[in-house]
C-alpha positions, 0 to 999 in steps of 0.5 A, spaced: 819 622 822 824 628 824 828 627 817 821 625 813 819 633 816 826 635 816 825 633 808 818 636 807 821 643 810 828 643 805 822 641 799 819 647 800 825 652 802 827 654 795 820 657 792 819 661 799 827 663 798 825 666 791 819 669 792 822 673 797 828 674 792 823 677 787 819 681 792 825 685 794 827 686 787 820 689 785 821 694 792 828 696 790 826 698 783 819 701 785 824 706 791 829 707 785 824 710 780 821 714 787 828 717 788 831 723 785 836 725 782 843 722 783 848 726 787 851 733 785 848 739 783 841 741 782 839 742 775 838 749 774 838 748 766 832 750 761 831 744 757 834 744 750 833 744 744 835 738 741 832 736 734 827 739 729 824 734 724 823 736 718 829 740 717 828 747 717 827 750 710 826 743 707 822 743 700 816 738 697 816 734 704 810 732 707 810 730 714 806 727 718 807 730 724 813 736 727 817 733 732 821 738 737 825 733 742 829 736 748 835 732 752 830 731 757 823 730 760 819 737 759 812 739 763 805 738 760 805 745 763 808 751 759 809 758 763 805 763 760 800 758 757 793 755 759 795 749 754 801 746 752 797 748 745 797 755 746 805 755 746 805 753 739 803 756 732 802 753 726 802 759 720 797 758 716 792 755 720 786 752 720 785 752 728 788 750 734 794 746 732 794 738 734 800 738 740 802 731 743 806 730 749 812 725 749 816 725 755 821 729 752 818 730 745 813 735 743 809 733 736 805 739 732 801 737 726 795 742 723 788 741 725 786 738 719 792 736 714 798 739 711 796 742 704 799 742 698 803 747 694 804 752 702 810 754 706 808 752 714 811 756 719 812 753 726 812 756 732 814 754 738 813 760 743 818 761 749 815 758 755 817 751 755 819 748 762 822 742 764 819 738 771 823 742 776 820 748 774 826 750 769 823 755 764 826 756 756 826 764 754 828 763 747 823 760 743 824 757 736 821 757 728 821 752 723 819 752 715 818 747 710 813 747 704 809 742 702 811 744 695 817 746 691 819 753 693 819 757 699 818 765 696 823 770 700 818 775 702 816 778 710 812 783 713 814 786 719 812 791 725 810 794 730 802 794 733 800 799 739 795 800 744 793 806 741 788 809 746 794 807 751 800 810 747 804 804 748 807 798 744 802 791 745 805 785 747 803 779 745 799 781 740 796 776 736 798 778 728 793 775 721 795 776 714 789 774 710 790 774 703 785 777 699 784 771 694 783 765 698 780 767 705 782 760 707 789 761 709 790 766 714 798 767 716 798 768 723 804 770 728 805 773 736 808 780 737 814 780 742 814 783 748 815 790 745 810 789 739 814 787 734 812 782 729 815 778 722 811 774 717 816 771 714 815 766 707 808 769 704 806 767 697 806 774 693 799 778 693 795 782 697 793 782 703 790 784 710 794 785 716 790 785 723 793 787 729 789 784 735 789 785 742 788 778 744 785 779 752 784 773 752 789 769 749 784 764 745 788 766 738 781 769 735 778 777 735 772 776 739 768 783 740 769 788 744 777 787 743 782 792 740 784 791 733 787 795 727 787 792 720 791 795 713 791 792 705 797 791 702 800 788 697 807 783 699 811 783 693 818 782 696 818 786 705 813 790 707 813 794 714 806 797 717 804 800 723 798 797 726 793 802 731 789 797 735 783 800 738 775 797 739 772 798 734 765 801 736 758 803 733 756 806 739 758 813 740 762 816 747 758 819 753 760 823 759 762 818 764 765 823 769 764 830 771 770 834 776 771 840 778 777 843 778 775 850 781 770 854 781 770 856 772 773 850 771 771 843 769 774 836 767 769 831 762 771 826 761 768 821 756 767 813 757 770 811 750 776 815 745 775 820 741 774 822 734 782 826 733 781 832 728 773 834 731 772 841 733 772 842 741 769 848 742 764 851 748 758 849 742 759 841 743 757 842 750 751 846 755 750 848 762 744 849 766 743 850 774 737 845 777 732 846 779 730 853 775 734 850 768 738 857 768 743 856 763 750 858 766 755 860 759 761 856 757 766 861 755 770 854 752 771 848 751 778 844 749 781 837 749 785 836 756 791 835 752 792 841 750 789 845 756 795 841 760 799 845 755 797 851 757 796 850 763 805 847 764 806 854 758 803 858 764 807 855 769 814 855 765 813 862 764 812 864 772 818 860 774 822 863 768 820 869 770 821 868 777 828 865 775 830 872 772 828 876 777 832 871 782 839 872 777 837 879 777 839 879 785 844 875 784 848 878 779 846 886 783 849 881 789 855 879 786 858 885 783 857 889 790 863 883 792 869 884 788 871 877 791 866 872 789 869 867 784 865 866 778 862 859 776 865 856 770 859 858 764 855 851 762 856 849 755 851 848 750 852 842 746 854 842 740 848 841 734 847 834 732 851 831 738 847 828 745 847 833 751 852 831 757 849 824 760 845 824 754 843 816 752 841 817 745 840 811 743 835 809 749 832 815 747 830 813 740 829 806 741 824 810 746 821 814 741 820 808 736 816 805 741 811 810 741 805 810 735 807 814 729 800 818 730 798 822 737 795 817 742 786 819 742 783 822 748 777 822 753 777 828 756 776 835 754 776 841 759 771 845 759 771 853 761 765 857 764 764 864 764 761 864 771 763 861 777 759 856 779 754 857 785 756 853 791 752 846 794 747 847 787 746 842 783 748 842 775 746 838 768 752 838 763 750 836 756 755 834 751 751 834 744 754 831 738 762 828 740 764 823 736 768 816 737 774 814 733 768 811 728 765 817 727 759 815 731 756 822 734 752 821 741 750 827 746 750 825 752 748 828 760 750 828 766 749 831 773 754 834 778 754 838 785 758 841 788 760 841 794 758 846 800 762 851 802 767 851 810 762 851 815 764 858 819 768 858 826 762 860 830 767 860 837 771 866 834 765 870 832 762 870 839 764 875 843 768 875 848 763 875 854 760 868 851 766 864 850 767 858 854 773 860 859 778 855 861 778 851 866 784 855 870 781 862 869 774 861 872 773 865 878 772 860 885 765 859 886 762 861 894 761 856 898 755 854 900 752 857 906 754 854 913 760 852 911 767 856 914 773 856 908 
């Protein structure tokens, strides 16, 4: 009986012995795939770009798709992008690309198909990380065409913020040819505004600047923009201007008092550059009577700021003279005061001591070739303002930067003047005496000191 069970166990041992040889291979394979990276240093590289199909600059292919492959597995999750789709561009478009994710392929088609006979630009945008956060700065840029040439033709330049006299980063760029408002040529502005169109098929076109807010690749309304025709033969450059396009004219949003005879206006939207500001776009009245009050004249805040520095420099000019006058009437009483050595002036055409020439005119390049639109105007009074009164301003006739006129209305108090010090005024048989100078006070009667 013993050997008959000793038997029944010896049967039964060899597919307990492999069942459990099998479940520890499948938890060591588990624990490896759960592990990190094998010993070392920690990967602190972007992921790099190691292929591109099809070949840059290729002619007459039409691919199914374009493949962008890394050395390693990238993030679903580009920095900068709401979407992985929102990192690529495809010019020309027909709406938002098609992107795949493929551990460490990315794959980009058109939303419809390639047409024929047309040279695509893909974009794909800096941004692109891999799974331990490590993030690509440097972008990258095919072209193919589905036909048999690729035109050597651009269109480059710069779009500005112009009510924000500063360069817009990340604009969103469309050339829009005339003839086929279908293709829509499309690409992003660098960090400093700067755009190229390259490969466009010769004609004309329509260049838009748009400040796209909400990175949906799209001009939505009450977003700026600025557009210009041209026609593309070889390389053009343009300059585009973005504001909001509004049919409503400005109104005064704010009112500030600056001092007594003057105040500062300042509007809800830019204004027209070149339109007449003087004291007859604007009214004054005293409430509750309606007295007007006169305005003696009427400038836009840039140019009052003007005079106001012109007359700041002039006093500091002059008391800089006046100074050196008494210097110099000083100096000439001592014989022995040394002289300092004379300054000199730079030579023309060549930087000022400590001067960075070239910083400066990348500066000056940066900003938009005409002056920046204003919202303020400085109005001044011919009577000063009465304290703790109530005032209307109208503005009659202000156009926006469409030429819209409005007028518009706004009301204003100013303040209550410094209350008097009342204890100063009392005589001094009524000021409170302090507590140290006060007389003793007689004790009651009864009691002995």
């Amino acid at each position: 009986m013993e050997r008959a069970a000793g038997a029944a166990g010896g049967e039964g041992e060899g597919p307990l012995r492999l069942t459990r040889a099998v479940a520890a291979l499948l938890l060591a394979a588990c624990a490896s795939q759960g592990a990190g990276p094998p010993g070392g240093p920690p990967d602190a590289l972007p992921p790099e770009l190691v292929a591109v199909t099809p070949d840059s600059a290729a002619v007459s292919v039409t691919p199914s798709r374009v493949v962008f492959s890394f050395n390693e597995v990238v993030s679903e999750r580009p920095q900068g992008s709401a979407t992985l789709g929102a990192a690529f561009i495809v010019s020309p478009r027909d709406g938002l690309p098609r992107v795949d994710w493929r551990r460490d392929r990315i794959t980009v088609r058109p939303r419809r198909d390639w047409r024929p006979n047309t040279v695509y630009t893909v974009t794909m945008l800096p941004g692109i990380s891999d799974l331990r956060g490590n993030v690509r700065r440097e972008g990258s840029t095919l072209v193919f065409s589905t036909g048999p040439t690729i035109p050597d033709t651009r269109v480059e330049g710069i779009v500005f913020d112009w009510p924000g006299n500063r360069a817009a980063g990340g604009a969103l760029v469309e050339a829009l040819l005339v003839a086929d408002t279908t293709l829509a040529y499309v690409t992003v502005a660098d960090s400093s505004g700067r755009f190229t169109l390259p490969h466009l098929p010769p004609g004309r076109y329509v260049v838009r600047g748009v400040l796209d807010a909400n990175s949906n690749r799209a001009l939505d309304r009450r977003e700026a923009f600025d557009s210009v025709a041209l026609d593309v033969a070889d390389s053009a450059r343009v300059e585009l201007l973005a504001f909001v396009h509004d049919t409503i004219g400005p109104r005064i949003a704010t009112v500030t008092i600056r001092d007594s005879l003057t105040l500062r206006v300042a509007f809800d939207k830019p204004l027209e550059i070149g339109q007449p500001m003087d004291a007859s776009r604007f009214r004054l009245i005293q409430l509750p009577d309606s007295s007007p009050v006169p305005i003696a004249r009427a400038l836009f805040a840039r140019a009052a700021d003007s005079l106001d520095r012109a007359r700041t420099d002039s006093v500091q000019r002059a008391d800089s003279i006046q100074r050196a006058d008494s210097a110099r009437r000083a100096g000439a009483a001592r014989a022995d005061t040394a002289r300092p050595a004379p300054r000199l002036a730079p030579r023309p055409g060549l930087p000022a001591p400590g001067a960075t020439p070239t910083a400066a005119a990348d500066t000056a390049a940066l900003r938009p070739s005409r002056p920046a639109p204003e919202t303020d105007v400085v109005v001044v009074l011919g009577r000063a303002l009465a304290p703790a009164t109530t005032y209307r301003l109208s503005a009659i006739e202000v156009r926006n930067l469409l030429r819209v006129p409005r007028s518009s209305d706004r009301n204003f108090a100013t303040p209550k003047p410094p209350a008097a010090d009342t204890a100063a005024a009392r005589p001094d048989s009524l000021r409170p005496r302090p507590d140290s100078a006060r007389s003793p006070q007689a004790p009651p009667p009864g009691r002995r000191r």
